[in-house]
C-alpha positions as CSV (number, residue, x, y, z in Angstrom):
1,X,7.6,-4.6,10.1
2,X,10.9,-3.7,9.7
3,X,12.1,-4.0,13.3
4,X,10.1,-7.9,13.0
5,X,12.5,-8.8,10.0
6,X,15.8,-7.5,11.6
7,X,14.6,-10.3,14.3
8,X,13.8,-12.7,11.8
9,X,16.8,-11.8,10.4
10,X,19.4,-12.5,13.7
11,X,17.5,-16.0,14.2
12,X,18.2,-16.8,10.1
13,X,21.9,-15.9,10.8
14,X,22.3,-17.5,13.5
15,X,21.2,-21.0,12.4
16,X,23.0,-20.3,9.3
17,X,26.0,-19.5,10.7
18,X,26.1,-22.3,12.9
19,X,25.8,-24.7,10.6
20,X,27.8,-23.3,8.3
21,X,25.3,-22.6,5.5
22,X,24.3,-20.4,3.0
23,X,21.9,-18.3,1.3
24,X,20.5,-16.4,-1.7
25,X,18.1,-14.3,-2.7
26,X,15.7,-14.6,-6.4
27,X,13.4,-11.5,-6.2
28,X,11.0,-9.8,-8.9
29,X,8.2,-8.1,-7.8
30,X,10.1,-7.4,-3.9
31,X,13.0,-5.7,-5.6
32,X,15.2,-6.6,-3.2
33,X,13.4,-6.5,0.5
34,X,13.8,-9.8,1.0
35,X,17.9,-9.4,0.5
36,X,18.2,-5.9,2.3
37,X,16.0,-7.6,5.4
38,X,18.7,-10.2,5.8
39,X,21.7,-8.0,5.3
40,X,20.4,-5.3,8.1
41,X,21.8,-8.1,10.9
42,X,25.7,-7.0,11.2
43,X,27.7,-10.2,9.9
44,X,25.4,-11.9,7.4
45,X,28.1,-11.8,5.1
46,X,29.2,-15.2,6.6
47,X,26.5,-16.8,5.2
48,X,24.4,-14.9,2.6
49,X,25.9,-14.8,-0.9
50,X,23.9,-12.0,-2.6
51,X,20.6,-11.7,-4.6
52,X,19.1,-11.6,-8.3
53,X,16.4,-9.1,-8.7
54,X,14.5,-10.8,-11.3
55,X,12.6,-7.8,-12.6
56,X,11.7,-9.4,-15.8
57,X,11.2,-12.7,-17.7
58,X,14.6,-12.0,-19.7
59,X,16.5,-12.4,-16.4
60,X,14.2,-14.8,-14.3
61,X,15.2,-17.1,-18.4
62,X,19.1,-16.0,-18.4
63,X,20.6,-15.9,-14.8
64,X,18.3,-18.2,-13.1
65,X,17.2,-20.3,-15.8
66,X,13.6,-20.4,-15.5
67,X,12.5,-22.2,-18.4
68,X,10.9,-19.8,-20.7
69,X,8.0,-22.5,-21.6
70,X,7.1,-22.8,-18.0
71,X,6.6,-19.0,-17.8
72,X,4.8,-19.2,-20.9
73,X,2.2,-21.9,-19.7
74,X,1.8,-21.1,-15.9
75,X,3.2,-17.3,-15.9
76,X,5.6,-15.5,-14.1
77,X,3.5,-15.4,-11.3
78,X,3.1,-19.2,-10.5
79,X,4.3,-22.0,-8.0
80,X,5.9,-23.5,-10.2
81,X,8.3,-20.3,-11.3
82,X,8.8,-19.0,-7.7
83,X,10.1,-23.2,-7.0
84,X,12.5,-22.4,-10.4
85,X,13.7,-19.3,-9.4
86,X,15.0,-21.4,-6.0
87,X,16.5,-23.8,-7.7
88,X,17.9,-21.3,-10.1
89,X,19.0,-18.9,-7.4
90,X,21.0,-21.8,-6.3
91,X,22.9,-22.9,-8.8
92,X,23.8,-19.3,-10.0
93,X,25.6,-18.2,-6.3
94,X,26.3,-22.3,-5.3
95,X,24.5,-21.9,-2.0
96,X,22.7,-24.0,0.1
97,X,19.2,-22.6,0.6
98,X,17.6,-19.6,-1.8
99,X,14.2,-17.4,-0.8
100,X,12.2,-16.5,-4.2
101,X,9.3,-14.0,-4.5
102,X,7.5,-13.6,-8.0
103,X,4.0,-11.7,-8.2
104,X,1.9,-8.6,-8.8
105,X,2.2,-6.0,-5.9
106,X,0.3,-3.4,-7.7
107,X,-1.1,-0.8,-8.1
108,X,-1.5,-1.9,-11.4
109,X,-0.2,-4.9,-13.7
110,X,-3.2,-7.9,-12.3
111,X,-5.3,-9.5,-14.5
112,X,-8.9,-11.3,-13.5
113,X,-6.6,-14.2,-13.5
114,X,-3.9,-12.9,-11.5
115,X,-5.2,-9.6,-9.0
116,X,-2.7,-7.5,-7.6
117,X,-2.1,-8.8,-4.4
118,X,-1.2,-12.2,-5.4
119,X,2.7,-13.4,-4.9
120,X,3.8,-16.5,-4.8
121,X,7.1,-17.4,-2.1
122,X,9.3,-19.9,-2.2
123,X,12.4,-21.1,-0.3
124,X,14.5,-24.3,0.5
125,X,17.2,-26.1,-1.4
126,X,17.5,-27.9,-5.0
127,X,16.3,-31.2,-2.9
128,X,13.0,-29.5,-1.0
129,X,11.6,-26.0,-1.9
130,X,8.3,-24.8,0.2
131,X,5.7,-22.7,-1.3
132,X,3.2,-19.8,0.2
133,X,0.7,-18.0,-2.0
134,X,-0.4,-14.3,-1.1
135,X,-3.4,-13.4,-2.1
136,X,-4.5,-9.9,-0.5
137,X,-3.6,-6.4,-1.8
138,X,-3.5,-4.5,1.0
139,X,-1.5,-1.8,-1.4
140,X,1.7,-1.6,-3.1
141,X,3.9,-1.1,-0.1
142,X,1.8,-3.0,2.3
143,X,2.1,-5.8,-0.2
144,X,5.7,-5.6,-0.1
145,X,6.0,-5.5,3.3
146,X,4.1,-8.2,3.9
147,X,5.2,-10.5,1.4
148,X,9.2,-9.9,2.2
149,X,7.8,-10.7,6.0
150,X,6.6,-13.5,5.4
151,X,9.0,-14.9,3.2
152,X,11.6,-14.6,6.3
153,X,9.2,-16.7,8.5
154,X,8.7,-19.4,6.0
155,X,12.0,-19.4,5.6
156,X,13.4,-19.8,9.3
157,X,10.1,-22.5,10.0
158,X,11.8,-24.2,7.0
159,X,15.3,-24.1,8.6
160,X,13.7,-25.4,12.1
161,X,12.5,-27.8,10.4
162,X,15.1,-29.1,7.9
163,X,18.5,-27.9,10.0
164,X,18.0,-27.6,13.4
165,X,16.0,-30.6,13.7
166,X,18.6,-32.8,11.8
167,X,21.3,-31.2,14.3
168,X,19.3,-32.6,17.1
C-alpha cells in the first residue's frame, strides 16, 4: 500500500506542479496518512501547504470552521462534514484543492448508526468537492490504509478530470 501511494503520490505532484497548484490536507480519523503519503514524493513542498489533523469536533469548529450545528445534526462522520472540512482546509492554508477524511476506523467508537469501518472522503476546491463513502472494517490499520489509499485516487481522478482536462 505504501509503495501504491508514493505512485499516487509522484502523479499528484506532478500535475500539481505543473500547473502550479496547491494542496492541503483536513484529517480526523487518518491522523495524518493522507499528508505523510503525499510528502514521501521528494519535492512536494512546491505544491502542498501542510495539514490539519482534525482529531476532534473542537478543531474540525475552530480551524476549519465546520459549523458546529452541522456536526450536531448529521455527525462528524457525514458527507456533509468531510465537504466542510474541504472547504475549511482551504480557506485556512489558501490553497487550491484540500483532501478531507472524517470517520470511525475502529476498533471501537461505531454506533448501529455509524459501524466502524465507515469514513467518509472528500476532495476538490471551494467551487467542486467529490465525495466517497467507506463502508467496510477490515480493522483499524487496514481501514487506515485503505481509506488514505483511496483518498489519493479520488483525488488524482478529480485532478484528471478538473485540471488536466482543462489544460487540454
Amino acid at each position: 500500500m505504501e509503495f501504491e501511494n508514493k505512485i499516487l503520490s509522484a502523479e499528484i505532484q506532478r500535475i500539481m506542479y505543473e500547473a502550479g497548484l496547491t494542496l492541503s490536507t483536513a484529517e480526523s480519523c487518518t491522523g495524518g496518512h493522507i499528508a505523510e503519503s503525499i510528502i514521501a514524493v521528494p519535492g512536494s513542498s512546491e505544491y502542498f501547504k501542510g495539514g490539519v489533523i482534525s482529531y476532534t469536533n473542537e478543531i474540525k469548529e475552530r480551524l476549519l470552521g465546520v459549523d458546529p450545528q452541522l456536526i450536531a445534526e448529521k455527525t462528524a462522520v457525514s458527507e456533509e462534514v468531510a465537504v466542510s472540512m474541504v472547504r475549511g482546509a482551504i480557506r485556512t492554508m489558501q490553497t487550491d484543492f484540500a483532501i478531507a477524511a472524517t470517520g470511525v476506523a475502529g476498533p471501537g467508537g461505531g454506533t448501529k448508526e455509524i459501524p466502524v469501518g465507515t469514513i467518509w472522503l472528500a476532495c476538490g476546491s471551494v467551487d467542486e468537492v467529490a465525495t466517497f463513502k467507506m463502508e467496510e472494517d477490515e480493522g483499524r490499520d487496514k481501514n487506515l490504509a485503505n481509506a488514505s489509499s483511496k483518498a489519493l485516487h479520488m483525488f488524482l481522478d478529480f485532478l484528471r478530470e478538473h485540471v488536466e482536462k482543462k489544460s487540454e
